[in-house]
N, C-alpha and C positions, 0 to 999 in steps of 0.2 A: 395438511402438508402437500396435498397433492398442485394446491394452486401453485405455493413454491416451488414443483417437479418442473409445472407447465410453463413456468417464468425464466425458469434455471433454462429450462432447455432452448425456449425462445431466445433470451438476450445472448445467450454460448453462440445460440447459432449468428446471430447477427454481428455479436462480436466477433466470429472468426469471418465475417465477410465484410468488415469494416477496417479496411488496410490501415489507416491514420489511428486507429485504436488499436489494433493488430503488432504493429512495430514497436508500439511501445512496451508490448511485452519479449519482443526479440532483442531489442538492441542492444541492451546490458549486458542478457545471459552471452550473447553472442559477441560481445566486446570482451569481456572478463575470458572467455575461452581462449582470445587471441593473446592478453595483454599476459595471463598466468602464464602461456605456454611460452609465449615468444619473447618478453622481454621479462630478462632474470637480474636487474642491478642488484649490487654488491650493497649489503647490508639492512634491503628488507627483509620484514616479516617475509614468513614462508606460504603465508595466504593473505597479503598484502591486499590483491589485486580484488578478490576475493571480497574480503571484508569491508573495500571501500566501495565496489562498485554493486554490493549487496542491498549496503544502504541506502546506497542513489535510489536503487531499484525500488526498494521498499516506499521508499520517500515521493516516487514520483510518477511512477505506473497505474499503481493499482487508486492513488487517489484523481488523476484527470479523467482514468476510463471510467470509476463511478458516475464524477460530478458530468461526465458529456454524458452518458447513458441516460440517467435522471433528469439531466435537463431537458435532452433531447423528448424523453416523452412528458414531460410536462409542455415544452413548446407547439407539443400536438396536442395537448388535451387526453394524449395517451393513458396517464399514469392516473387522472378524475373519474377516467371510466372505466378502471380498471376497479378502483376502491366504490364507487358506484355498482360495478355488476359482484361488490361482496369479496374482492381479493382484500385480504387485512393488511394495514401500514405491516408488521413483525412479517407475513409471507412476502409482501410484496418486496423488503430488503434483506431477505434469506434468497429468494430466488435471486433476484437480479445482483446482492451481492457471492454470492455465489457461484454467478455466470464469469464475473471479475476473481473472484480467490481461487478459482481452478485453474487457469491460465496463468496467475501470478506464481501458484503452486507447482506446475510445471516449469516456466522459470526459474523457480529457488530448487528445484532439482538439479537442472543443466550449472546453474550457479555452483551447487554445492560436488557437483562432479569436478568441477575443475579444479576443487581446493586438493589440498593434501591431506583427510581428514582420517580417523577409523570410524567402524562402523556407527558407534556410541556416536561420536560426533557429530556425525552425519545427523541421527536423529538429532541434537542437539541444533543443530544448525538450522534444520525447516521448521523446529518448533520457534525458532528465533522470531526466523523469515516470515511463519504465517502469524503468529501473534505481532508484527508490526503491519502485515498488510490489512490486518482488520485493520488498527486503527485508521490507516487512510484510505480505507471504504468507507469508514462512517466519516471521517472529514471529508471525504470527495461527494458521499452522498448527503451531509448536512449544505455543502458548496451548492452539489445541482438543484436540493429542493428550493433552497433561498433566492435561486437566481431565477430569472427572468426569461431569462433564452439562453441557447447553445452558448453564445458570445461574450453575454455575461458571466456565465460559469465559466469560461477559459480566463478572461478578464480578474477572478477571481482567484480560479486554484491554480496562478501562473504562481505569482509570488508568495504563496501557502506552499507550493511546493516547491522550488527555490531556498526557501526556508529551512523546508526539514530535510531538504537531498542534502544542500552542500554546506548548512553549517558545521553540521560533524565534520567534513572534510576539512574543513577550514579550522577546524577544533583542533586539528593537528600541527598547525602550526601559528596560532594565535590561542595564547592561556584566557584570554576572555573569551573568546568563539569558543573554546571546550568549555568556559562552565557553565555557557549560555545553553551550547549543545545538549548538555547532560542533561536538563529539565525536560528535553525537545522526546519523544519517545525514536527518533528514529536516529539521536544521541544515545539512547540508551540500546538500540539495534546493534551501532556502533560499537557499543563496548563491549556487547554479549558477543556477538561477533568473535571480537577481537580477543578474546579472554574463554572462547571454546575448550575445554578441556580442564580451565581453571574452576578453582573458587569461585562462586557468582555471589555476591554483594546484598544481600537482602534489601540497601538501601537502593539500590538499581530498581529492583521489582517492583516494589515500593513506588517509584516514579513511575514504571511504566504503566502499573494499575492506575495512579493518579491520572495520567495521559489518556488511556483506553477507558476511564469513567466522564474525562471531561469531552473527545470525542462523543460517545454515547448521546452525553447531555444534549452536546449541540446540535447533533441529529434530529433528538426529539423537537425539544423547542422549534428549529426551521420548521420543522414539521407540523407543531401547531399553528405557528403565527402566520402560515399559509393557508393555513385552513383545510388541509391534508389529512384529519383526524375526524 
């Protein structure tokens, strides 16, 4: 574990000095701060703002900063000499996703202060937030092993994330985009979301285990068919 320390602390550090990765973990917590406090229409939810721009975040953050991270050091040869001087593929994506789920982590904090929640909730709500950001660290990091370069990888986790930000959004007001969403895990973020304090649906978790094994999957695989193992 200590390679994973030394990777965590590396990529944290470059991610907080790579402003274009950097905003993508501001601009949500810090929208949702504005849109909860400042605009109150008649007849939403009471953590409306909350819940929908939770999911974007979830959906869209934590998996571009993966797949550029990963790309980035594979288009230097970074990531070969890394598993070469003996760091393992399982350290090497505990570290560097990890450098991605603290900074996400901190976002579904600021996130979850804006709602209206109780304490319970609260916990409820980052358990939400961090079990969907894994999933799209391993989708962003299946993204950057498979790709080729930085370019590629954005090329690809544009409309992978598009996908899973704004069809739930869309799920709300199209009965096909919600039952398409629902399969999506960051559909199912969505619901848990929105449904904090309720009943939670065993068929929900159910899909979102199904999502967070085939993320997983895909990981793996990019990772052998490059020859990463």
């Amino acid at each position: 574990m200590s390679n994973a320390a030394l990777l965590f602390k590396r990529q944290l550090t470059d991610t907080f000095r790579n402003k274009t990765v950097l905003i993508q973990f501001l601009l949500f917590p810090i929208l949702t701060l504005i849109m909860q406090k400042m605009v109150r229409p008649e007849g939403l939810p009471e953590n409306f703002f909350v819940t929908l721009f939770g999911t974007m975040y979830v959906g869209m953050a934590p998996m571009t900063a993966a797949a550029a991270i990963i790309a980035e050091e594979k288009e230097k040869n970074t990531l070969r000499v890394l598993l070469l001087a003996g760091v393992r593929p399982r350290e090497y994506l505990i570290g560097s996703g990890g450098a991605v789920f603290l900074p996400c982590l901190i976002g579904g904090v600021v996130l979850c202060a804006a709602g209206e929640y109780s304490p319970a909730e609260r916990v409820q709500f980052l358990a939400v937030l961090a079990a969907g950001t894994l999933v799209s660290i391993l989708l962003g990091g299946a993204i950057g092993v498979a790709s080729r370069s930085q370019m590629s990888a954005t090329s690809l986790t544009v409309p992978v994330m598009l996908l899973c930000s704004f069809l739930p959004m869309l799920g709300l007001f199209n009965r096909w985009a919600g039952v398409l969403a629902r399969w999506l895990y960051s559909g199912q973020v969505n619901r848990l979301l929105g449904g904090i304090g309720g009943r939670v649906d065993p068929a929900d978790l159910l899909i979102f285990g199904l999502n967070l094994l085939l993320a997983a999957g895909l990981f793996v695989t990019a990772y052998r068919k490059r020859g990463l193992t």
